[in-house]
C-alpha positions in Angstrom: -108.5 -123.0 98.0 -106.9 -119.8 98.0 -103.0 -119.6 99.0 -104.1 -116.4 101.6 -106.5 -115.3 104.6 -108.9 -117.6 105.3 -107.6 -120.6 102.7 -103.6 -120.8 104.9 -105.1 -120.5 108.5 -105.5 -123.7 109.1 -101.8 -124.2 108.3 -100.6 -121.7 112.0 -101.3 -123.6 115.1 -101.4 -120.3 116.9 -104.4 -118.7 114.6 -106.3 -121.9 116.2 -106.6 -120.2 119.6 -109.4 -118.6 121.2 -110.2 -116.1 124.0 -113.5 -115.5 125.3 -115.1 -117.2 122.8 -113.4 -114.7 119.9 -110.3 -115.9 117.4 -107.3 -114.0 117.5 -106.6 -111.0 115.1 -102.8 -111.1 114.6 -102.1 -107.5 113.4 -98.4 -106.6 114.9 -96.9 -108.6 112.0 -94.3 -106.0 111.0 -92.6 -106.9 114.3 -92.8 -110.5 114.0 -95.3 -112.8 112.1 -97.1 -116.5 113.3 -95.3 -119.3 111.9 -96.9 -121.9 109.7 -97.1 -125.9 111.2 -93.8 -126.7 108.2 -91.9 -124.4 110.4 -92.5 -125.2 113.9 -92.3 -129.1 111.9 -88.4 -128.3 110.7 -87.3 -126.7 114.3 -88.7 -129.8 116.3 -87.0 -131.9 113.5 -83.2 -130.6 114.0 -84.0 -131.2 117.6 -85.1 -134.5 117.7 -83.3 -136.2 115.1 -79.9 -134.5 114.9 -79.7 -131.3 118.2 -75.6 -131.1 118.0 -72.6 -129.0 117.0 -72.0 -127.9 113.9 -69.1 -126.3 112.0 -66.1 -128.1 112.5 -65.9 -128.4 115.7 -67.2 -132.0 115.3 -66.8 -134.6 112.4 -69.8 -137.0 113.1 -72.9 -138.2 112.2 -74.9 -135.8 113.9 -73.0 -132.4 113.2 -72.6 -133.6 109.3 -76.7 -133.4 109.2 -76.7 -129.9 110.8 -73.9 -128.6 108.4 -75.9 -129.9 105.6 -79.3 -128.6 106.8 -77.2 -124.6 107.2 -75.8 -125.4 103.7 -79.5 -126.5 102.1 -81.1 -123.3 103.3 -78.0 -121.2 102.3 -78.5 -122.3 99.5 -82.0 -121.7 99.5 -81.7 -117.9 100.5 -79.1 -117.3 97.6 -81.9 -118.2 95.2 -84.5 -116.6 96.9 -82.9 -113.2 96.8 -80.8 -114.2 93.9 -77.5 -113.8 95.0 -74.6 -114.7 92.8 -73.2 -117.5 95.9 -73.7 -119.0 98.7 -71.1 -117.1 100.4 -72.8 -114.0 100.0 -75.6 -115.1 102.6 -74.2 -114.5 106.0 -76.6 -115.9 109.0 -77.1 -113.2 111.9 -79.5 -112.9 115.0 -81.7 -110.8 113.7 -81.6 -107.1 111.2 -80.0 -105.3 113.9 -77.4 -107.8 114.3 -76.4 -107.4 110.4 -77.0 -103.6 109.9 -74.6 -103.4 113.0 -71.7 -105.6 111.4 -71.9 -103.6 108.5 -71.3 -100.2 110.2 -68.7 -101.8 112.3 -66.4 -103.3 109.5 -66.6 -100.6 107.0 -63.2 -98.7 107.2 -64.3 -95.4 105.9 -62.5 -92.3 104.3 -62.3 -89.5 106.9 -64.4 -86.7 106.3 -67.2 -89.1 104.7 -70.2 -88.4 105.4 -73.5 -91.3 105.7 -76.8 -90.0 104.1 -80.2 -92.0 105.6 -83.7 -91.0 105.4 -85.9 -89.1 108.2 -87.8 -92.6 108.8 -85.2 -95.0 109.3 -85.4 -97.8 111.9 -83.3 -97.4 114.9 -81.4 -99.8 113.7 -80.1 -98.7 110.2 -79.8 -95.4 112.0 -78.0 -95.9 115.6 -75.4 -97.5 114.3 -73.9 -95.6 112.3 -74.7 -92.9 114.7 -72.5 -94.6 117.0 -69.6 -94.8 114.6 -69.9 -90.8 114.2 -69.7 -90.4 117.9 -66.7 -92.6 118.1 -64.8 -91.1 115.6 -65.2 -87.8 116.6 -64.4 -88.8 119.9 -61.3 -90.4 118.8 -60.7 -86.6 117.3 -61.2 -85.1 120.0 -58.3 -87.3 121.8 -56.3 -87.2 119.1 -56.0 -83.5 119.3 -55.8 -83.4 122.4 -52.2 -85.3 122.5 -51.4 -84.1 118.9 -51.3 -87.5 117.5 -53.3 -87.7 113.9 -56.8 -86.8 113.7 -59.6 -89.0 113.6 -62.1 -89.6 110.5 -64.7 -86.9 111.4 -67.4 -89.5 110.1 -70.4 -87.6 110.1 -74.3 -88.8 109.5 -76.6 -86.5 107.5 -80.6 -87.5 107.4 -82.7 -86.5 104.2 -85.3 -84.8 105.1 -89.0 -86.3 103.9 -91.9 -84.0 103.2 -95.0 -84.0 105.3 -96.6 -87.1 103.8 -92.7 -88.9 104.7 -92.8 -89.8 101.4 -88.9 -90.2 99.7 -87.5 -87.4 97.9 -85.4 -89.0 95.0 -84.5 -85.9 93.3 -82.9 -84.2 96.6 -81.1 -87.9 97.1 -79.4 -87.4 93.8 -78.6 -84.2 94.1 -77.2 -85.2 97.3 -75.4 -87.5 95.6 -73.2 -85.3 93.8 -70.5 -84.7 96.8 -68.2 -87.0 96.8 -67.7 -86.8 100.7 -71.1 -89.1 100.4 -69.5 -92.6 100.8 -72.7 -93.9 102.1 -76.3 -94.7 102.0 -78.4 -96.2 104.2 -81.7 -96.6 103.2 -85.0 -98.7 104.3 -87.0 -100.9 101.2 -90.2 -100.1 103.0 -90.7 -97.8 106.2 -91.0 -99.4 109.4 -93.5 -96.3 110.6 -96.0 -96.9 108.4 -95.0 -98.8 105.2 -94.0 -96.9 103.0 -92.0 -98.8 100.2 -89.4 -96.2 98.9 -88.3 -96.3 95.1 -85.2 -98.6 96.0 -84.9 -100.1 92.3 -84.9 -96.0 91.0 -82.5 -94.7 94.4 -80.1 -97.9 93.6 -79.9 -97.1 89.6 -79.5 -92.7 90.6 -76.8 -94.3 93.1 -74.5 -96.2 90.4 -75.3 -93.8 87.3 -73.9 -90.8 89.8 -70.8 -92.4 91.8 -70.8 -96.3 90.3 -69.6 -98.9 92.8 -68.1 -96.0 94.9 -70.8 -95.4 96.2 -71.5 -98.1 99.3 -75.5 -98.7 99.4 -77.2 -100.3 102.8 -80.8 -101.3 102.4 -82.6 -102.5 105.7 -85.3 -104.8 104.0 -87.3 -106.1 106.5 -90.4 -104.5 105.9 -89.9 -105.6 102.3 -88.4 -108.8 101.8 -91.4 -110.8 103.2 -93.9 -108.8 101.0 -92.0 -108.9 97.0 -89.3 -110.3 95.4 -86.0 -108.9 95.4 -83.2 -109.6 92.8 -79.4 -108.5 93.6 -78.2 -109.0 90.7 -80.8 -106.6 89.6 -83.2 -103.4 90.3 -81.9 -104.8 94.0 -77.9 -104.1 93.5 -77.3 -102.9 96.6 -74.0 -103.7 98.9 -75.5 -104.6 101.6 -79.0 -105.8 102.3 -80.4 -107.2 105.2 -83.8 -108.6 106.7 -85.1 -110.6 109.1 -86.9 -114.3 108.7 -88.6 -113.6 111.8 -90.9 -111.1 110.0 -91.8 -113.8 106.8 -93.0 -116.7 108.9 -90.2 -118.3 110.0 -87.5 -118.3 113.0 -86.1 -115.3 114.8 -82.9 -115.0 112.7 -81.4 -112.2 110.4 -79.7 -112.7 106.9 -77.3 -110.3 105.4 -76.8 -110.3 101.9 -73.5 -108.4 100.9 -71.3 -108.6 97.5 -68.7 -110.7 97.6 -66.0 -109.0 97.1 -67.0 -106.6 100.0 -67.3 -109.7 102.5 -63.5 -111.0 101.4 -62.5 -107.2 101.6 -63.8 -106.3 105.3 -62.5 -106.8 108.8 -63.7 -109.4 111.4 -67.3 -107.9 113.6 -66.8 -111.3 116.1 -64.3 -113.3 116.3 -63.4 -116.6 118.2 -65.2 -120.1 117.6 -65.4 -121.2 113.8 -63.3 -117.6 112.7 -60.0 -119.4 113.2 -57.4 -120.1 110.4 -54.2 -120.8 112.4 -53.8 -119.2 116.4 -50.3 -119.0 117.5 -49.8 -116.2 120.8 -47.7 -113.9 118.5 -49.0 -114.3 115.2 -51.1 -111.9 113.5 -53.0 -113.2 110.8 -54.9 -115.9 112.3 -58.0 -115.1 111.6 -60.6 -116.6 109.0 -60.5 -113.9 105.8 -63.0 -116.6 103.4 -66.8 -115.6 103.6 -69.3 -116.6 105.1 -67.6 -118.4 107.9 -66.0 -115.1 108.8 -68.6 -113.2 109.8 -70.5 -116.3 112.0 -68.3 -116.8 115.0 -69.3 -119.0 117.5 -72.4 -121.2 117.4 -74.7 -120.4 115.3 -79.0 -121.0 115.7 -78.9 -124.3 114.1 -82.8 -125.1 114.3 -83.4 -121.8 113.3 -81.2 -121.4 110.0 -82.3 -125.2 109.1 -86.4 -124.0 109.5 -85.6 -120.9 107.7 -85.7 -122.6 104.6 -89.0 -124.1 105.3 -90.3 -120.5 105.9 -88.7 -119.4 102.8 -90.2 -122.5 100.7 -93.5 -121.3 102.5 -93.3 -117.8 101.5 -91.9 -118.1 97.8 -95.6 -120.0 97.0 -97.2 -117.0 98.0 -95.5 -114.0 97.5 -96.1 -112.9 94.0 -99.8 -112.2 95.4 -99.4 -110.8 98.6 -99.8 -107.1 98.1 -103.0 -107.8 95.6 -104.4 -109.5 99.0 -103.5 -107.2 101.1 -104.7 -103.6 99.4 -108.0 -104.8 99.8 -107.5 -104.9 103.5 -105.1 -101.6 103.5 -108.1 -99.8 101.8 -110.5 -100.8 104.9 -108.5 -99.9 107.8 -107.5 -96.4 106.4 -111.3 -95.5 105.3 -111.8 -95.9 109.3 -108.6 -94.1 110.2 -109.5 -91.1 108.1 -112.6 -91.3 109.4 -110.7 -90.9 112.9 -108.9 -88.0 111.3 -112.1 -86.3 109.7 -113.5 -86.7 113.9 -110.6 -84.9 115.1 -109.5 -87.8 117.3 -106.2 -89.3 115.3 -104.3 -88.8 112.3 -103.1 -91.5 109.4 -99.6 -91.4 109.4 -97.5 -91.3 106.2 -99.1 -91.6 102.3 -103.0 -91.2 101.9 -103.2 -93.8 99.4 -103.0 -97.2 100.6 -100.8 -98.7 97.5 -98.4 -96.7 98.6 -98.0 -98.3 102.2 -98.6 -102.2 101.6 -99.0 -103.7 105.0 -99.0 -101.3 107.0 -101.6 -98.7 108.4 -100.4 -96.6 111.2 -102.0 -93.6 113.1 -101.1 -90.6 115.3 -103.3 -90.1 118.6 -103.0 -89.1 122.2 -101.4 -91.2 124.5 -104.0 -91.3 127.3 -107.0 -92.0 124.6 -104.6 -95.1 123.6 -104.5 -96.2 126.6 -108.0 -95.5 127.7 -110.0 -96.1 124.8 -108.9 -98.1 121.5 -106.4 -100.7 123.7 -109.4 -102.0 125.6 -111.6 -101.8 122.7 -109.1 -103.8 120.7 -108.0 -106.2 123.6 -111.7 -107.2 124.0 -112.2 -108.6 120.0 -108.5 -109.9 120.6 -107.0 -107.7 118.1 -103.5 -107.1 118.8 -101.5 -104.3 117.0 -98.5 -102.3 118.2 -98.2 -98.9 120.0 -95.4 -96.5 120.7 -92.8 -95.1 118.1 -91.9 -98.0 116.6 -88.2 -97.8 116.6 -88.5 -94.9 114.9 -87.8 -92.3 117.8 -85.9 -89.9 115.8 -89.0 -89.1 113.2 -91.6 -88.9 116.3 -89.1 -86.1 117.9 -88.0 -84.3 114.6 -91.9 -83.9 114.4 -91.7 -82.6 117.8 -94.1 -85.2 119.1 -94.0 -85.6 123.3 -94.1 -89.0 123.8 -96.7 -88.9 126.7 -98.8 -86.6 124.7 -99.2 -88.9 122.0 -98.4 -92.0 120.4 -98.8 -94.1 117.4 -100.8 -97.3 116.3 -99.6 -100.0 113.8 -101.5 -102.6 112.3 -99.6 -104.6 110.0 -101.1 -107.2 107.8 -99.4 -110.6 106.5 -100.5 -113.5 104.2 -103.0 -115.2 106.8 -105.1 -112.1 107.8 -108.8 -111.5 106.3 -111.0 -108.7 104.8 -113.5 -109.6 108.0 -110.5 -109.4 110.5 -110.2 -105.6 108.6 -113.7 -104.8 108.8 -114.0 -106.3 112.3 -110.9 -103.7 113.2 -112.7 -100.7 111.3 -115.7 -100.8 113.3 -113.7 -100.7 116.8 -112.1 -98.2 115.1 -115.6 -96.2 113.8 -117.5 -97.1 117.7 -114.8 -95.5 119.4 -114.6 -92.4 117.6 -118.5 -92.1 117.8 -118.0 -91.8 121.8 -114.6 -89.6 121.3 -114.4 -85.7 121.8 -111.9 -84.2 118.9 -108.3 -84.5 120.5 -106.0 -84.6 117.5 
């Protein structure tokens, strides 16, 4: 029996459904994917046999099960992504969560500047957005009273050509000024797949600046999809993902060098984070990764099932692009044929080994709304619309948000070539009843 499509979906309660007679087609999977019965098994597990404090706040039977359950898939994620230890993997709520406790602790150089691509999530991209703002408005008050400037942190966004494909030469070259102390970059586009050269940006990164050079990777569209070694093509400082989007709990992991993790301030503090805490004392707070950077307590059930999701995954993934192409190449004959109608347009690379997962398209709002969302809703197809958390790249193309909109459908492991076709032909009926828009 095959280890995709129709060989695992017996193994996700939720692909067992029906409306009106039809199964569902589960495309929205690069927001969150269905989770497989071993999942859903380890979650009601924790809370069933052992649903109790863990840390140490509690020395007991109960809390010693949970703290061995967050150890066992610590452990799990280390050698999963490869990492050199186990205090490397830090548990957060989710990619946001981690991308935002990066940007928060890093104390940098003023004057530094933070290069990120045209097509980066909100959330590799607000952030450090946010720390700009601040610390020009900390200049601005600074001058003000004549006390010492602020760090004049400033973000600079690569441009992309009209394909959004990744420029690596202009990233080296942009490499060269030192006033670069950052990048912050995405494996694989949220917008529409896109898997960027990270092993070849990474290697330009350390050959130009060395360990200088501080490299963020969002990898959520990538980590459920390929393997990724840190110690390896994958060197980055940071890395972060979501186990949400690779079958299993909704939970973030950040991945960061050691040595940066011992290095850094505190992002929360309280619960867990405490060394010593006397009212006058300063340094009472937990320096020794990972228990630093997970105050408070933590998804228990979730962290423990992540390692059932990871277990799931690591049987699988060495295949999953060679299933998916097939099913890429389908969807985007039928979108081009949208394009070649007049009525949408494919968004991002042509070819679909270049996107993976993901097919997105460009089209007017009111046509959305009108015409494919009930086509789709009625052979239970379910997709995503909007921007995606990509705002900035729909307004830097100048696109009015209720003009037009996009579409994603994003495959995972569990999805067919007939859920594809079934989604090309909605796709090919519509357009044959659509006046050119696009």
């Amino acid at each position: 029996m095959s280890p995709y499509g129709a060989g695992i979906r017996h193994l996700f309660p939720a692909l067992q459904r029906t409306r009106r007679g039809l199964p569902p087609v589960y495309l929205d999977n690069a927001c969150m994917t269905l989770r497989p019965q071993a999942v859903i098994q380890a979650i009601h597990d924790h809370y069933s046999r052992h649903p109790a404090c863990g840390g140490e706040r509690s020395r007991h039977w109960f809390a010693d099960e949970v703290m061995e359950g967050v150890q066992a898939s610590r452990e799990r994620l280390r050698r999963f992504l490869n990492a050199r230890s186990e205090a490397e993997v830090i548990f957060t709520r989710n990619t946001t969560e981690a991308l935002n406790l990066v940007a928060r602790v890093l104390d940098l150089p003023r004057g530094s500047v933070i290069l990120t691509t045209a097509f980066e999530h909100n959330s590799n991209f607000l952030p450090w957005k946010l720390i700009e703002r601040s610390e020009r408005a900390r200049t601005r008050r600074c001058h003000v009273c004549h006390a010492p400037q602020g760090k004049e942190v400033r973000v600079e966004v690569l441009p992309c050509g009209e394909d959004n494909r990744f420029d690596l030469a202009a990233f080296e070259a942009r490499l060269a000024d030192e006033r670069v102390r950052v990048v912050a970059l995405p494996a694989a586009a949220n917008l529409n797949g896109y898997r960027l050269p990270l092993g070849e940006a990474i290697a330009a990164a350390r050959r130009v600046r060395g360990d200088s050079l501080i490299v963020v990777v969002d990898a959520a569209q990538a980590v459920p999809y390929r393997r990724f070694d840190v110690q390896g093509a994958d060197d980055a400082d940071f890395l972060a993902f979501s186990v949400h989007k690779m079958g299993g709990p909704a939970l973030g992991v950040l991945y960061a060098r050691r040595e940066h993790l011992v290095s850094l301030g505190q992002f929360l503090v309280g619960g867990s984070t405490v060394v010593d805490k006397v009212y006058h004392d300063r340094d009472w707070v937990e320096d020794a990764p990972p228990r630093k950077f997970e105050a408070g307590l933590q998804d228990y059930a979730g962290i423990a099932a992540s390692r059932s999701a990871v277990d799931f995954l690591d049987e699988r993934i060495d295949g999953i692009y060679d299933h998916l192409l097939p099913l890429n190449r389908v969807l985007t004959e039928a979108v081009l044929e949208l394009e070649e109608a007049g009525v949408a347009r494919l968004i991002g690379p042509r070819e679909p080994e270049a996107r993976g997962s993901i097919v997105s398209l460009l089209a007017p709002r009111d046509w959305i709304d009108r015409v494919l969302a009930p086509a789709l809703d009625a052979q239970n197809v379910m997709c995503r619309t909007g921007e995606f958390c990509v705002t900035s790249w729909f307004r830097w193309r100048g696109i009015d948000p209720r003009e037009r909109a996009g579409v994603r459908f994003s495959f995972y492991v569990y999805n067919t070539l007939e859920e594809a076709e079934r989604v090309a032909g909605i796709l090919r009926t519509v357009t044959a009843r659509t006046p050119a828009t696009a």
